[in-house]
C-alpha positions as a printed Julia matrix, in Angstrom:
277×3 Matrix{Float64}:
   4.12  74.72  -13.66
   6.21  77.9   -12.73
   9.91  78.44  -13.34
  11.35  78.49   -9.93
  13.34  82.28   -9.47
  15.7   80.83   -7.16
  17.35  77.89   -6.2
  14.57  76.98   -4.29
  11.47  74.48   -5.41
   8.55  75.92   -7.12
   5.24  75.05   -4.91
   2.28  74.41   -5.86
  -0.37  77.1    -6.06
  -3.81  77.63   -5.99
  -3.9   79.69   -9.33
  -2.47  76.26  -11.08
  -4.7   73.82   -9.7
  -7.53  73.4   -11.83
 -11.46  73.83  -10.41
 -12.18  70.54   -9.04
  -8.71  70.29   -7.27
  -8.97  73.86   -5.82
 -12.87  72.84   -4.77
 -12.53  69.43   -2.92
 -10.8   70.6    -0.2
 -11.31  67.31    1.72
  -9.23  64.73   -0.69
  -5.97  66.85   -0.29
  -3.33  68.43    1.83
  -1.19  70.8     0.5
   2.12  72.74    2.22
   4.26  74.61    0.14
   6.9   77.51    0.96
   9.98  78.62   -0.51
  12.19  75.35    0.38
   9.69  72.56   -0.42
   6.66  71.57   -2.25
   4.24  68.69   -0.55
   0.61  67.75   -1.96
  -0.89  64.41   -0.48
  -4.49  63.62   -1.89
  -6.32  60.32   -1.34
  -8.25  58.24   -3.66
 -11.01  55.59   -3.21
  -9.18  52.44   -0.71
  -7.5   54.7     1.49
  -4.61  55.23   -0.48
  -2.9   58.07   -0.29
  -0.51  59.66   -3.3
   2.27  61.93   -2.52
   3.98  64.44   -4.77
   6.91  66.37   -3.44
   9.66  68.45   -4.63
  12.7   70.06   -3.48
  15.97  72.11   -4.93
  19.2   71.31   -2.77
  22.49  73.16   -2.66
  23.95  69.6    -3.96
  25.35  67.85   -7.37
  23.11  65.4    -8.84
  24.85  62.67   -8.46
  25.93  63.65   -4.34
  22.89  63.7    -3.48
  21.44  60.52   -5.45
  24.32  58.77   -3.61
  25.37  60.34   -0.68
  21.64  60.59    0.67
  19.0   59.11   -1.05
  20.57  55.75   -1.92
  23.56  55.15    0.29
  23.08  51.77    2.25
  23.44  53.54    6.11
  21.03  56.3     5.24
  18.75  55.35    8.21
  21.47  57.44   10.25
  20.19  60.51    8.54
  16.17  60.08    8.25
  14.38  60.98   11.78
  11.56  58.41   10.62
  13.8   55.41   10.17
  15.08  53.54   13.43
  17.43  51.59   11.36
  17.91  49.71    8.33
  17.87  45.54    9.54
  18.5   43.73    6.3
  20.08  44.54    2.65
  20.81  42.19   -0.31
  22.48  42.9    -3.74
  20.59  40.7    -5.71
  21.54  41.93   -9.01
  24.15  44.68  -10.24
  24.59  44.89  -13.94
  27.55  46.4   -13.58
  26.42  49.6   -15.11
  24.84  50.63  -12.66
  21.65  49.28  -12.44
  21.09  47.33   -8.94
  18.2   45.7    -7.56
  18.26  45.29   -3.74
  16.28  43.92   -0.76
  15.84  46.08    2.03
  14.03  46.11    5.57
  13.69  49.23    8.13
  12.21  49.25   11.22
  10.75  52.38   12.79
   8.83  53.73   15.67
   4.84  55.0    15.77
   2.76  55.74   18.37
  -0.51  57.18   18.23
  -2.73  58.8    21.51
  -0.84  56.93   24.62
   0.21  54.21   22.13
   3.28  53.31   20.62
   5.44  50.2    18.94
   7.52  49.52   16.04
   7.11  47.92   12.92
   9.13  46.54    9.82
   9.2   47.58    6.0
  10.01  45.43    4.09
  10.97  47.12    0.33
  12.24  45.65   -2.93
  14.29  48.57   -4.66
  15.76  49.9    -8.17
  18.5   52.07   -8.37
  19.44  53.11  -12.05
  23.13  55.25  -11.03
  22.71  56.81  -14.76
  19.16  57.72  -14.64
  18.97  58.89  -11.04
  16.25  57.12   -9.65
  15.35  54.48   -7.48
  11.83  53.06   -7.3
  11.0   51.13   -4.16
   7.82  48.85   -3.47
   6.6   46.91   -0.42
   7.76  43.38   -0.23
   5.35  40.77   -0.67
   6.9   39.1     2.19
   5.22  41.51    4.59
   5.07  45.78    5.23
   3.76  46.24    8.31
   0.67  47.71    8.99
   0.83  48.92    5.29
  -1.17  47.52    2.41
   0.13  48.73   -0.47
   3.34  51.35   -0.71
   5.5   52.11   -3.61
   7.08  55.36   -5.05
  10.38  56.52   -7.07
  12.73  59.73   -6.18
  14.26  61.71   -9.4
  17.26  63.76   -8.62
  18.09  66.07  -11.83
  20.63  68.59  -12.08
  19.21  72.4   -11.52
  18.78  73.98  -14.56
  19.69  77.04  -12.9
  23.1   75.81  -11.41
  23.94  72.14  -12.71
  27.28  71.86  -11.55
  26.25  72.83   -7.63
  22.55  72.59   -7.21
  20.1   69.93   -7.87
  16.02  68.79   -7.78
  14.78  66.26   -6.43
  10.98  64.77   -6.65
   8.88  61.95   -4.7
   6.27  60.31   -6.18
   4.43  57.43   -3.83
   1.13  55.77   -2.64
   0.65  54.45    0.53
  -2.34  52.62    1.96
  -2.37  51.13    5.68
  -3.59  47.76    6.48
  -5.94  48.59    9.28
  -9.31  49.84    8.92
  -9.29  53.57    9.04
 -13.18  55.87   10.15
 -14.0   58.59    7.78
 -13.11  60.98   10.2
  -9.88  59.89   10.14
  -8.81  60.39    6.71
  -7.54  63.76    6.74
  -5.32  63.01    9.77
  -3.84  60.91    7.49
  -3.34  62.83    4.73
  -1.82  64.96    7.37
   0.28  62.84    8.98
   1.81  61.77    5.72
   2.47  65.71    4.82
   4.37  66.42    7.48
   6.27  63.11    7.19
   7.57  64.01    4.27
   8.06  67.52    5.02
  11.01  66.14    7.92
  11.97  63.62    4.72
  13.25  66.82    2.83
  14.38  68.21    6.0
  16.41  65.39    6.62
  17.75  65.88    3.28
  18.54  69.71    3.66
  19.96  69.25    6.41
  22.59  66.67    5.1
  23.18  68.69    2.39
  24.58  71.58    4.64
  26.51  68.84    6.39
  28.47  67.84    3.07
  29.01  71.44    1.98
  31.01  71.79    5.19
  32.57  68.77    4.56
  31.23  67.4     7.82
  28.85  64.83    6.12
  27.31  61.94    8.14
  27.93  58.77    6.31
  31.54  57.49    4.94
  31.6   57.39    1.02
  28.77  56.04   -0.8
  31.6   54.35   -3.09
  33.27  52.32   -0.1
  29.65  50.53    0.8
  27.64  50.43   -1.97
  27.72  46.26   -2.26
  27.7   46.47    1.37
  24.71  43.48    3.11
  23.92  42.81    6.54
  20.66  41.05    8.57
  19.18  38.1     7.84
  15.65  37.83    6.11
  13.06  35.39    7.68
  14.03  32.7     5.01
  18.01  32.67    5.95
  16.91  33.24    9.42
  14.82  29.66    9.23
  17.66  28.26    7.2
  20.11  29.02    9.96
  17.88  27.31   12.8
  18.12  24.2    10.7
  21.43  23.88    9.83
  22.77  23.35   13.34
  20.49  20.5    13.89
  21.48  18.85   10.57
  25.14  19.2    11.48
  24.8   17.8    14.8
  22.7   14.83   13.59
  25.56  14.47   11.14
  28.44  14.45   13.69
  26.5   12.0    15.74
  25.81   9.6    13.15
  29.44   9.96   11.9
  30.47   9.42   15.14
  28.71   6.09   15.47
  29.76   4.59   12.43
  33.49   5.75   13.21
  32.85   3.51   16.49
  31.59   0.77   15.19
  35.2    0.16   12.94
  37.36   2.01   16.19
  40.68   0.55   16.14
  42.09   3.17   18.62
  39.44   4.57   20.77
  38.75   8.13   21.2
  41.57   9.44   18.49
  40.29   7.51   15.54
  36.46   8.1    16.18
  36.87  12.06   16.56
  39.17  12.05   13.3
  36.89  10.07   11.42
  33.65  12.03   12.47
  35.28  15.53   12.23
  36.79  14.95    8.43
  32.97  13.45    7.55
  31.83  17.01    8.44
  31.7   19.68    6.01
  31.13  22.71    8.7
  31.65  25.9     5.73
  28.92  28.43    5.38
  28.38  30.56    2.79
């Protein structure tokens, strides 16, 4: 692959793809310019793989945090509504987390249109700079199969200021799609992540002004919010339980009443143990 001869990402060109590549013309989509590099090809099962790479005018470590992994990122990418759930469900404390996450975003397609939920269980390794996300196997939508990992490195070129970032990931959809339709696909998912590194760019000028979007990555990084389906069920149960509790409390209190009213609430009230976690 080319050395890049700015600060911008090297794309990929025709005179490094080899024969068959530059031949089958049907099993890819390629854009490249001076900002980004995007090729999207598709493999037997409808599954698409995306490649992607982009330089940014951005430490590493900024933009690992301050974009790619920061938990209120759904403010700054076009194709996320927002982000409904996130767990910490194990930090090392050296910087290796593993979190449950759940966005919800808009499609529409012809005169249709909805939303749907993806449900992802990520990696982030703060030393490595990377986070690898997969679909849930609680549910993704109307995707089958999805999973990828971004790399940010420091630019060779300019460590200190500048960085590179890549995205590898596979997607498949649920739904049965014609023949016809598979290079709209591989289209769709091209320019998606073309307004990805958009999104990302365009963040990146925010911070250099010292305008950026989201509040430091450092003051929400344990931050969790939403409820899952589980804790959701767990929640419609609990109330019942308590209430069953309180009445049965309250019966046996008035069975041994010595006072009435005063003794029977005390008694059924310090039975209850009410605390949530």
């Amino acid at each position: 692959m080319r050395k890049p001869s700015s600060l911008h990402s090297f794309p990929v060109g025709a005179d490094i793809l080899d024969a068959d590549e530059a031949r089958d013309e049907v099993d890819e989509e390629i854009h490249r310019n001076e900002d980004v590099s995007i090729k999207v090809t598709q493999s037997p099962g409808f599954l698409c793989h995306i490649e992607a790479s982009a330089a940014f005018r951005m430490p590493a470590h900024t933009l690992y945090r301050q974009v790619i992994t920061h938990p209120e990122n759904s403010k700054i990418f076009r194709h996320m509504d927002r982000c409904s759930f996130r767990r910490v469900l194990h930090d090392d404390g050296h910087g290796r987390r593993t979190v449950k996450v759940a966005h919800e975003a808009s499609w529409r397609f012809l005169w249709l249109k909805g939303t749907f939920t993806t449900k992802l269980d990520v990696e982030e390794d703060d030393n490595a700079l990377t986070m690898d996300f997969r679909l849930d196997p609680s549910g993704g939508g109307i995707m089958k199969r999805f999973h990828g990992r971004w790399t940010i490195r420091p630019h060779p070129k300019d460590p200190q200021h500048a960085s590179l970032s890549t995205l590898d990931q596979d997607l498949a959809l649920g739904v049965y799609m014609p023949p016809p339709l598979y290079r709209i696909l591989k289209r769709i998912c091209c320019n998606q992540t073309k307004r990805i590194f958009e999104d990302v760019q365009k963040e990146a000028e925010n911070i250099n002004k010292g305008k950026p979007t989201l509040c430091p990555w450092e003051e929400v990084r344990d931050k969790q919010f939403g409820q899952d389906e589980d804790e959701a069920g767990a929640a419609a149960v609990q109330p019942a339980a308590a209430e069953s509790r309180l009445v049965a409390a309250a019966e046996e209190a008035g069975a041994e009443e010595t006072e009435p009213g005063t003794e029977a609430a005390s008694l059924a009230l310090g039975s209850l143990d009410l605390k949530q976690s």
